[in-house]
SEDORO-819769 format. One record per atom (N, C-alpha, C): residue number from 1; residue in one letter; atom name; z negated, y, x. Coordinates in steps of 0.05 Angstrom, whole numbers. Each point is the difference from the previous one (the first is absolute). Layout:
BEGIN
<rec nr="NUM" rest="A" atom="CA" Z="Z" Y="Y" X="X"/>
...
//
This chain:
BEGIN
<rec nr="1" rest="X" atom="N" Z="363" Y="-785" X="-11"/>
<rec nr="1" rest="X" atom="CA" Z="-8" Y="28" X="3"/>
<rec nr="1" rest="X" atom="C" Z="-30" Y="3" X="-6"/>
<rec nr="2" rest="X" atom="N" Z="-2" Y="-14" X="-20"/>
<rec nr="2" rest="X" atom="CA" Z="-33" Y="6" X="-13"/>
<rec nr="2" rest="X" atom="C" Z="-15" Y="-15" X="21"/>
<rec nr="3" rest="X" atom="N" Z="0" Y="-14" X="11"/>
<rec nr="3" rest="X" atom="CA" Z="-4" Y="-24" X="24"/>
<rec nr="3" rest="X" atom="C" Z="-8" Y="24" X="21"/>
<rec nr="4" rest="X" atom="N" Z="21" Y="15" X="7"/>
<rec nr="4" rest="X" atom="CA" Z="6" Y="21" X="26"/>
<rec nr="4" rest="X" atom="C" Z="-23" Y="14" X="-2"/>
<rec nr="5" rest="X" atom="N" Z="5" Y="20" X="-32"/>
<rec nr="5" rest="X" atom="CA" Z="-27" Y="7" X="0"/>
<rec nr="5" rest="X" atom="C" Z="-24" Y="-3" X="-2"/>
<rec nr="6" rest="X" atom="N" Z="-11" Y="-20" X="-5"/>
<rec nr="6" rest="X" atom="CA" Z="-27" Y="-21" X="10"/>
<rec nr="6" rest="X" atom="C" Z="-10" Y="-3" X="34"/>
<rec nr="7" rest="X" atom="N" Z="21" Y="-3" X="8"/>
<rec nr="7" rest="X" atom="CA" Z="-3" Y="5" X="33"/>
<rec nr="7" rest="X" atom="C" Z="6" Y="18" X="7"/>
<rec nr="8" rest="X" atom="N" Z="-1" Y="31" X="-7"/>
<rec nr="8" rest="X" atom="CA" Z="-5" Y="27" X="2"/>
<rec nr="8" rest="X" atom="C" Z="-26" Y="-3" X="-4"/>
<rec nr="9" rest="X" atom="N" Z="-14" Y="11" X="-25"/>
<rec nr="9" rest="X" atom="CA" Z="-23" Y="-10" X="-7"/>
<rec nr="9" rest="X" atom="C" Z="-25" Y="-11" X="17"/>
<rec nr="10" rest="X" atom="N" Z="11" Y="-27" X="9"/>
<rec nr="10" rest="X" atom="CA" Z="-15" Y="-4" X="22"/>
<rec nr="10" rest="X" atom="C" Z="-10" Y="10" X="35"/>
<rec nr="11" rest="X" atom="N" Z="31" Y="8" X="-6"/>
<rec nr="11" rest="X" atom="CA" Z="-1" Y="12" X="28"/>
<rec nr="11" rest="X" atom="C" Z="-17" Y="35" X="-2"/>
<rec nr="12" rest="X" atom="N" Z="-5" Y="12" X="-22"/>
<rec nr="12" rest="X" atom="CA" Z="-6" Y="27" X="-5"/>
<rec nr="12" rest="X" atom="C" Z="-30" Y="-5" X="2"/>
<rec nr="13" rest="X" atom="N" Z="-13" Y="-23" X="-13"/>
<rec nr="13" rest="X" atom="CA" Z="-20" Y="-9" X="2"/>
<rec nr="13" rest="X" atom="C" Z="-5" Y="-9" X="24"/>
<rec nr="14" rest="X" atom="N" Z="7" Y="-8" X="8"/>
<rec nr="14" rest="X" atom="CA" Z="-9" Y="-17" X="30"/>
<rec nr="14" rest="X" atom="C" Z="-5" Y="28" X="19"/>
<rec nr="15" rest="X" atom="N" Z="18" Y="23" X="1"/>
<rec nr="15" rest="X" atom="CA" Z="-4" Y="21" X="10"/>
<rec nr="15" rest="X" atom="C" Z="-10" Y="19" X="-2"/>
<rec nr="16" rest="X" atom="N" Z="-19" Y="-2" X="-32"/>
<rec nr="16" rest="X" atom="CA" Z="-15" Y="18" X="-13"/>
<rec nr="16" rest="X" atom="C" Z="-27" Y="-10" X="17"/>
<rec nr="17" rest="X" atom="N" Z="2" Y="-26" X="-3"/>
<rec nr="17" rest="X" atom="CA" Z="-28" Y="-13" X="12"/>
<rec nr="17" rest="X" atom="C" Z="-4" Y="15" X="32"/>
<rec nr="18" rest="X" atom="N" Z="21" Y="-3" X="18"/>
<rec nr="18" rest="X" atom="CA" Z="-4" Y="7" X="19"/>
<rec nr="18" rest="X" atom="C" Z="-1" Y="31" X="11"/>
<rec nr="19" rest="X" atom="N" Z="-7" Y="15" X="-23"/>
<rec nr="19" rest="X" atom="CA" Z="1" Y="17" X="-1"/>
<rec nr="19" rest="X" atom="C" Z="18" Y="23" X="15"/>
<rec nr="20" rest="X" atom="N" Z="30" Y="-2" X="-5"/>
<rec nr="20" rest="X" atom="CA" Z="27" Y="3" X="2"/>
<rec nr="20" rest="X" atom="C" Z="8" Y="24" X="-17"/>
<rec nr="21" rest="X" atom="N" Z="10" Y="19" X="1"/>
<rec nr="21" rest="X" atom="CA" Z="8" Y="27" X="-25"/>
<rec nr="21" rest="X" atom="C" Z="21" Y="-11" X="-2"/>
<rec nr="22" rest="X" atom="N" Z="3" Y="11" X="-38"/>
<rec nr="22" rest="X" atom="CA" Z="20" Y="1" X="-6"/>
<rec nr="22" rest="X" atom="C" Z="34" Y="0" X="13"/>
<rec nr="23" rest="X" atom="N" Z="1" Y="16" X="13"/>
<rec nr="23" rest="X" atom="CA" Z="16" Y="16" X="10"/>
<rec nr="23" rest="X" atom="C" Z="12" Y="-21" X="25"/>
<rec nr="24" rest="X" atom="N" Z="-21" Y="-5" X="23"/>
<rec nr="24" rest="X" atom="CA" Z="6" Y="-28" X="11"/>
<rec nr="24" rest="X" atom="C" Z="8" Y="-21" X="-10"/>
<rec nr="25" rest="X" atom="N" Z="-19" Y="-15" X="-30"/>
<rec nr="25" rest="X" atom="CA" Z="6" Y="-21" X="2"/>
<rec nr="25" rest="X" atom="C" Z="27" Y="13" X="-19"/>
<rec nr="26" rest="X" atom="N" Z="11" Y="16" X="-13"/>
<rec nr="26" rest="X" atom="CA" Z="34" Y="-1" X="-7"/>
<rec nr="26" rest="X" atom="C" Z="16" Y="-4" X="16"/>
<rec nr="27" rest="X" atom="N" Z="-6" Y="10" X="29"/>
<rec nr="27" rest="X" atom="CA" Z="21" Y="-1" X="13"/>
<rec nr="27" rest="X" atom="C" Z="3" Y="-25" X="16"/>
<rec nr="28" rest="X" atom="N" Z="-25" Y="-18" X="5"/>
<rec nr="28" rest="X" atom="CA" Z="1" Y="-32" X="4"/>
<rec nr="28" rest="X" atom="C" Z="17" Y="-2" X="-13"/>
<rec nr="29" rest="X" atom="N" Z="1" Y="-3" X="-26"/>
<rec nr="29" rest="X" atom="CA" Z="10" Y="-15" X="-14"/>
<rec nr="29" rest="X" atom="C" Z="25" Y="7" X="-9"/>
<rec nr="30" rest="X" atom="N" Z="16" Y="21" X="9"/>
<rec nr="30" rest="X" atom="CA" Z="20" Y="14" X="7"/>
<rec nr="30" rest="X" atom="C" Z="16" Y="-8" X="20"/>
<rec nr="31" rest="X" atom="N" Z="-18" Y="-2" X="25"/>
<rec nr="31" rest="X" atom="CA" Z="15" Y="-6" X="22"/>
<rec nr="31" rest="X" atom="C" Z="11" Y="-40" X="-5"/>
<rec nr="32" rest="X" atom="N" Z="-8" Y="-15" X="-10"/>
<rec nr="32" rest="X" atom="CA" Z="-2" Y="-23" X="-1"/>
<rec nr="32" rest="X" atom="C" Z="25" Y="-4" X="-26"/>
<rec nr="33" rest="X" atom="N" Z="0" Y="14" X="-24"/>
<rec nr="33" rest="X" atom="CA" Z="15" Y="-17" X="-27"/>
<rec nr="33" rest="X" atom="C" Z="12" Y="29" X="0"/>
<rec nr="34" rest="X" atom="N" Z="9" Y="27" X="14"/>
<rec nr="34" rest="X" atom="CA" Z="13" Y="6" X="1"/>
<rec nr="34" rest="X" atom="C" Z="3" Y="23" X="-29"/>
<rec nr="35" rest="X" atom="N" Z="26" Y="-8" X="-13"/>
<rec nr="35" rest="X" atom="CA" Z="2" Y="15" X="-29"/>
<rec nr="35" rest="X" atom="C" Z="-10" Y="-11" X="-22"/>
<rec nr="36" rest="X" atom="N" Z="-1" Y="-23" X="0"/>
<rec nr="36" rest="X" atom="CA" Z="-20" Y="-19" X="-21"/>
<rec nr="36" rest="X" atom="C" Z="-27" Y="5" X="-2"/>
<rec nr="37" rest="X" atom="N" Z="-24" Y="14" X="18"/>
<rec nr="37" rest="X" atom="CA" Z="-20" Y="7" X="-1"/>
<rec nr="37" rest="X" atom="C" Z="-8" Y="17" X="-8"/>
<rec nr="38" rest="X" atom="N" Z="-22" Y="-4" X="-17"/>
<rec nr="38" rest="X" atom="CA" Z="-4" Y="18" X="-21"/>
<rec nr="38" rest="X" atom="C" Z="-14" Y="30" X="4"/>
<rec nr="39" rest="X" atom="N" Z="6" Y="22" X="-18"/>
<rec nr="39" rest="X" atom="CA" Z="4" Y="21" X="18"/>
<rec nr="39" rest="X" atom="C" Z="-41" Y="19" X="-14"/>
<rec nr="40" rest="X" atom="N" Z="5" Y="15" X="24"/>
<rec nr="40" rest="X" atom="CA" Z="-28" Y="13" X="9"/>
<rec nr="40" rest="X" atom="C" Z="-16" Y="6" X="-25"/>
<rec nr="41" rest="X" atom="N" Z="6" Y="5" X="-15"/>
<rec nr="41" rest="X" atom="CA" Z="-8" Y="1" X="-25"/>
<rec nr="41" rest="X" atom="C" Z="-7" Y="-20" X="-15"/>
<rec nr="42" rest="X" atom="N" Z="9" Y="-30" X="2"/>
<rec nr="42" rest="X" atom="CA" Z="-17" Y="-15" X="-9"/>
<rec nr="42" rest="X" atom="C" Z="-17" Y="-20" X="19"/>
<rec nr="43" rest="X" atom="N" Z="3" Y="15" X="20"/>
<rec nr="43" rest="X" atom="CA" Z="-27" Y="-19" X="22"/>
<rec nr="43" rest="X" atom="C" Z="-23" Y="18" X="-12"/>
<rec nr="44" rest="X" atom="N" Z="2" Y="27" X="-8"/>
<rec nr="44" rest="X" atom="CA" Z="-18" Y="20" X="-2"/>
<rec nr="44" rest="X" atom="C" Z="-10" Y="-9" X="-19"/>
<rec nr="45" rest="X" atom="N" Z="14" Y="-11" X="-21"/>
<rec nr="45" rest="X" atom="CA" Z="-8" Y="-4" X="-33"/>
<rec nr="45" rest="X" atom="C" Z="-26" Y="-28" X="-1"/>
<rec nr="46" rest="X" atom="N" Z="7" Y="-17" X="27"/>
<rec nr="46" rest="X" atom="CA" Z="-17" Y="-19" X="8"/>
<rec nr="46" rest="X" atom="C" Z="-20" Y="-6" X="17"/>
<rec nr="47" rest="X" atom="N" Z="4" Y="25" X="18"/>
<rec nr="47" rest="X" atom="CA" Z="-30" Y="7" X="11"/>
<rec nr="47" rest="X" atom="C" Z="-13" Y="14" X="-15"/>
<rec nr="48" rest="X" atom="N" Z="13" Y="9" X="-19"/>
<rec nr="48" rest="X" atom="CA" Z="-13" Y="20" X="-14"/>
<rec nr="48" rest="X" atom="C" Z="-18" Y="-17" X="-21"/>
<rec nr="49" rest="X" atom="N" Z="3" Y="-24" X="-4"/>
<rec nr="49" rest="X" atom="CA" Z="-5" Y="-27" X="-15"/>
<rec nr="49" rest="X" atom="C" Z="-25" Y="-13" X="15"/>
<rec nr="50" rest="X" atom="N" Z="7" Y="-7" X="14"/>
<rec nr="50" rest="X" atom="CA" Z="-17" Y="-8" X="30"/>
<rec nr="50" rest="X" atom="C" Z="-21" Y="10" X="4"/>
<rec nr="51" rest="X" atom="N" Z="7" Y="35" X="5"/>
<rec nr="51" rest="X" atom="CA" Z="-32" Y="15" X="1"/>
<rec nr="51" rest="X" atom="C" Z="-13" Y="6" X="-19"/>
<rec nr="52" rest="X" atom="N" Z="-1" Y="-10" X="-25"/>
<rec nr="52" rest="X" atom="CA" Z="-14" Y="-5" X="-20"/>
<rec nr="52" rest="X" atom="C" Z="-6" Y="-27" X="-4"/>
<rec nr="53" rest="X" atom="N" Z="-8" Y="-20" X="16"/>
<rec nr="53" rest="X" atom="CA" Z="-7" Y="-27" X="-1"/>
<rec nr="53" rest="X" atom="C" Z="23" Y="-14" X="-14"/>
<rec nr="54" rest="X" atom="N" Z="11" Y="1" X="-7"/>
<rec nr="54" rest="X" atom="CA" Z="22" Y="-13" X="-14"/>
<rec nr="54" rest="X" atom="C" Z="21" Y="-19" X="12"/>
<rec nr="55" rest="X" atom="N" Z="-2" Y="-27" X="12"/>
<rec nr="55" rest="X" atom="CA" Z="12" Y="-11" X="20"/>
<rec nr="55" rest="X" atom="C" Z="20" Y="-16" X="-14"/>
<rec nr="56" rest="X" atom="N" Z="7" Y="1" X="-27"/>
<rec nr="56" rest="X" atom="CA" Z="15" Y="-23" X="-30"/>
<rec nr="56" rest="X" atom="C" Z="29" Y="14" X="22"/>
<rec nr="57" rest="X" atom="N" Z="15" Y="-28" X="11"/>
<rec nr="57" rest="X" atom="CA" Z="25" Y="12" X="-1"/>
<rec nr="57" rest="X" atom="C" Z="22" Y="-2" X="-23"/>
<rec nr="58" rest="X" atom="N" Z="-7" Y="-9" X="-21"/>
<rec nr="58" rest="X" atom="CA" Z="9" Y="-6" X="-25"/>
<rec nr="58" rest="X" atom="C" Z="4" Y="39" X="-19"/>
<rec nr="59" rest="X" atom="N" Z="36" Y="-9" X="8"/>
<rec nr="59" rest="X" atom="CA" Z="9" Y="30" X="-11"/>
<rec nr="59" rest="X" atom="C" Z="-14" Y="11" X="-30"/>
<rec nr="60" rest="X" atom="N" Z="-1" Y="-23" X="-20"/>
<rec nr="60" rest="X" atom="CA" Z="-5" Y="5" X="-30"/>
<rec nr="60" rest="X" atom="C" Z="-21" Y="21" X="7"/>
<rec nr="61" rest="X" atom="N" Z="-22" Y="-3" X="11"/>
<rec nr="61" rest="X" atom="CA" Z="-35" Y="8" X="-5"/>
<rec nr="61" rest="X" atom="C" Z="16" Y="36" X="14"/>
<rec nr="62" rest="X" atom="N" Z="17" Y="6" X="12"/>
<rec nr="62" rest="X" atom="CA" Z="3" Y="21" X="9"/>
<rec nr="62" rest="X" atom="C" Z="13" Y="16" X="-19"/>
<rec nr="63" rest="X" atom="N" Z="21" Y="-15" X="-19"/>
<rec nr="63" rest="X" atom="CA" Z="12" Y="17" X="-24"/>
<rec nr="63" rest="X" atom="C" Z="-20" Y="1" X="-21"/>
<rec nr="64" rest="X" atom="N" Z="-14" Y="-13" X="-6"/>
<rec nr="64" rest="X" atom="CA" Z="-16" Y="8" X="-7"/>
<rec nr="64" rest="X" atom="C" Z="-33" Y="10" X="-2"/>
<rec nr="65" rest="X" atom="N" Z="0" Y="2" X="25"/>
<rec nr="65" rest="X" atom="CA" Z="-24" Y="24" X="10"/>
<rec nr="65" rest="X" atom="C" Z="12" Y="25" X="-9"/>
<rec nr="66" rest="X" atom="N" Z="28" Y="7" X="4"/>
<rec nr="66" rest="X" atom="CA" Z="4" Y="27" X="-3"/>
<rec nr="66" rest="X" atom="C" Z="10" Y="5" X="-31"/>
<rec nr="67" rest="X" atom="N" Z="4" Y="-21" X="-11"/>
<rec nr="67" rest="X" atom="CA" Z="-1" Y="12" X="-32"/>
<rec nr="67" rest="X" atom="C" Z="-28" Y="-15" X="-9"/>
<rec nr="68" rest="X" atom="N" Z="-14" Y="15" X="-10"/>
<rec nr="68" rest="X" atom="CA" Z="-20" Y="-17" X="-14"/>
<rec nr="68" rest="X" atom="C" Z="-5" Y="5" X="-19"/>
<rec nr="69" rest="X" atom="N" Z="21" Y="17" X="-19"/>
<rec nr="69" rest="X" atom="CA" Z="10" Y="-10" X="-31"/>
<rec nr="69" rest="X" atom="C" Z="13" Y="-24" X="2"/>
<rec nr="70" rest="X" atom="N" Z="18" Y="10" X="2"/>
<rec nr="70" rest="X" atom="CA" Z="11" Y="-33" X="4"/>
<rec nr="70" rest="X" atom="C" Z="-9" Y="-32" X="5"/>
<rec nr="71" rest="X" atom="N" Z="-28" Y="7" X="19"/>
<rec nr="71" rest="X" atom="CA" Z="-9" Y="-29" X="3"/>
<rec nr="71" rest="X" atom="C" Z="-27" Y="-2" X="-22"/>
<rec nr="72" rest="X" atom="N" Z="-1" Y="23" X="-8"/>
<rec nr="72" rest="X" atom="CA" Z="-16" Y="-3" X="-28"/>
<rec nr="72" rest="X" atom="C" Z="12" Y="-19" X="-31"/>
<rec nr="73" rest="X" atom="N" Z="23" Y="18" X="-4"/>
<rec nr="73" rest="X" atom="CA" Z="19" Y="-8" X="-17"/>
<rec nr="73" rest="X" atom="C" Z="7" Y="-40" X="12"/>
<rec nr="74" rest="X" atom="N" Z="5" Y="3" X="20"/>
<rec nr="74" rest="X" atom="CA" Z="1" Y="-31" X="-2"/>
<rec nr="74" rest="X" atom="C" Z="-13" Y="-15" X="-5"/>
<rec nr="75" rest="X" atom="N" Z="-32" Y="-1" X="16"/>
<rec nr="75" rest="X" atom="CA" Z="-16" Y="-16" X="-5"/>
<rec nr="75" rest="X" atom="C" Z="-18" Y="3" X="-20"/>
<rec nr="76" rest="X" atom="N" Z="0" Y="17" X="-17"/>
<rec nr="76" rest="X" atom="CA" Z="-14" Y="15" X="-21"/>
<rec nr="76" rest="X" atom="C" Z="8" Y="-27" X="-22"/>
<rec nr="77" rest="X" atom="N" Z="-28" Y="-19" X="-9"/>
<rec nr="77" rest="X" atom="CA" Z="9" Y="-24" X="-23"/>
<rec nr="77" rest="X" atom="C" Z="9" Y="11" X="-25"/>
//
């Protein structure tokens, strides 16, 4: 599964690049993996990633962009 979503990921990217909306590239990827594809709201959460230079497809850096207590408290020696 975690696999699956890595090649989501890629493919959101690949169609961010080509400068593809949201909204299209969900439904690519809709029409192709069906109910398993992940839904409009988190393609958004990753262009939304994307258009702030941010190209890490590595989930951690995204949970914690959005708490940053939390990534204080961690790496805080």
């Amino acid at each position: 599964m975690e696999n699956e979503k890595l090649h989501f990921r890629y493919i959101m990217l690949y169609e961010f690049r080509k400068g593809v909306s949201v909204g299209i590239t969900t439904k690519h990827i809709q029409d192709v993996y069906l109910d398993r594809a992940p839904a409009l709201r988190i393609v958004k959460n990753w262009f939304g990633r994307f258009w702030k230079g941010d190209f890490n497809l590595d989930t951690i850096s995204l949970a914690l962009d959005d708490f940053p207590v939390l990534t204080t408290i961690l790496f805080v020696p």
